[in-house]
C-alpha positions, 0 to 999 in steps of 0.5 A: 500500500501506498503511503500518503508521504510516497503519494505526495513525492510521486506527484512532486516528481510527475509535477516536476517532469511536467514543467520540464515539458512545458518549458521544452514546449515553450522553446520549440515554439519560440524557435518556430516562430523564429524559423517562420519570421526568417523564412518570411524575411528571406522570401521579402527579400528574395523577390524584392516585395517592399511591404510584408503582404503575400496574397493567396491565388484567390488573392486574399491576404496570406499569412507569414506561414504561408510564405515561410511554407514557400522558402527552402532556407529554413523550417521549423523542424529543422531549426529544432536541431541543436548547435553542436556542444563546445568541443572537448577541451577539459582533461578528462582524468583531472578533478575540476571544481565549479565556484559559485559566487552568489548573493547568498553565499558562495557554493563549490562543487566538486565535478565528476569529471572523469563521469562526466566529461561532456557535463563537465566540458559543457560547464567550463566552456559557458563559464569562461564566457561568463554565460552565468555571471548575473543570472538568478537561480529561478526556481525553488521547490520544498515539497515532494521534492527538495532543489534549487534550480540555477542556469536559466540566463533567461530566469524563466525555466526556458533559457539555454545555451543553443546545444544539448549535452548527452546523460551522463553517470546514470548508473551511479545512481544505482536500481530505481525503486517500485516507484521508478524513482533513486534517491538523490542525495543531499549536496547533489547537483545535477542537470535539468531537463525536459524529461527526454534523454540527452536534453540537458543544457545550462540549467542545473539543480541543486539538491538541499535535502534527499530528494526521489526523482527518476535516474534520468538527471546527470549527476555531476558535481557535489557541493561543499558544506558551507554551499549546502548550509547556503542553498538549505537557508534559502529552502527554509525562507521558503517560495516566494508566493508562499506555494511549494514551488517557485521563485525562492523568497531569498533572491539568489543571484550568481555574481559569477561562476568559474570551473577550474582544475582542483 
């Protein structure tokens, strides 16, 4: 028999997954209205048409899809694929560390890298370009389940850096339970995604308290002491709205972020 606790983190958990799919839905179609928007401006420009009006046959007023319809250059679908990662250029038998400085407090993260190498890779590529200096983690969730989640630059759960990254480590996460679900452990960091495989971009979560989720989130790092007693008192002010799930009532900004050889 199911208990009420057990309950109650399945529905955290499938919440979780669901946001995840909704955030994925929401930057497909922001892409295809991009595709459309490009594939309109090339036709305008090919043919030499002075004002964004296309006409039907029966002469009536068409749409931008209609002209984008007409263009070869670029279809939604094919603007969905992925710019490829940054190439590898971590040394992969080195231990790296991930410091965040933030406005409450500072967070080291000891990185899996020799598990890890695309994650790990990934990270210290968007942190030399200074991809997370004055984000906001944008997410704060204490029930069901227990994380922070950071790495938006959008701050909205829909940002990322235009490439994804395969899984990684999953297994060290050891057999799922009857629920489907490993535990995470406290200190834990590991990557956000839509609940697909090899969906992961910029946006990580940080795990403040044992947390059940599917063995379907790349763990890559675990944070120091002093990072975890940091993100547990931004969990303790609580959401922002006061529900369960959302911006964190502490406001937590990353001042800057640097992956270096430990």
């Amino acid at each position: 028999m199911v208990s009420s606790d057990q309950r109650r983190r399945q529905l955290a958990r499938e919440k979780f997954e669901r946001q995840q799919q909704r955030r994925e839905e929401a930057r497909r179609r922001t892409r295809r209205l991009t595709a459309i928007i490009a594939s309109a401006v090339a036709v305008v420009a090919v043919i030499g048409v002075g004002s964004y009006v296309f006409l039907d046959d029966d002469g009536s007023k068409g749409s931008a899809d209609a002209a984008a319809s007409a263009s070869p250059s670029a279809s939604p679908s094919a603007s969905e694929s992925s710019a490829p990662e940054p190439k590898m250029a971590i040394d992969k038998k080195a231990r790296y560390t991930m410091a965040l400085d933030t406005s409450q407090g500072d967070i080291a993260i000891e990185m899996e890298a020799a598990k890890t190498p695309h994650t790990t890779n990934s990270f210290k590529a968007l942190a030399d370009k200074k991809y997370f200096d004055g984000t906001k983690c944008h997410r704060l969730t204490t029930e069901g389940i227990f994380v922070l989640q950071c790495g938006d630059p959008k701050g909205d759960g829909t940002g990322g850096p235009g490439y994804t990254i395969p899984d990684e480590n999953l297994t060290s996460l050891g057999k799922a339970g009857d629920d489907g679900a490993v535990t995470y452990a406290a200190g834990t960091v590991a990557m956000a995604n839509t609940g697909q495989p090899g969906t992961g971009g910029s946006q990580f979560f940080l795990v403040y308290k044992d947390t059940k989720l599917p063995p379907s989130y790349t763990p890559f790092g675990t944070m120091d002491e002093a990072g975890l007693k940091a993100v547990q008192k931004v969990a303790e002010a609580g959401v922002a709205d006061g529900a369960g799930d959302g911006a964190p009532k502490k406001t937590v900004t990353v001042e800057k972020v640097t992956v270096d050889k430990a």
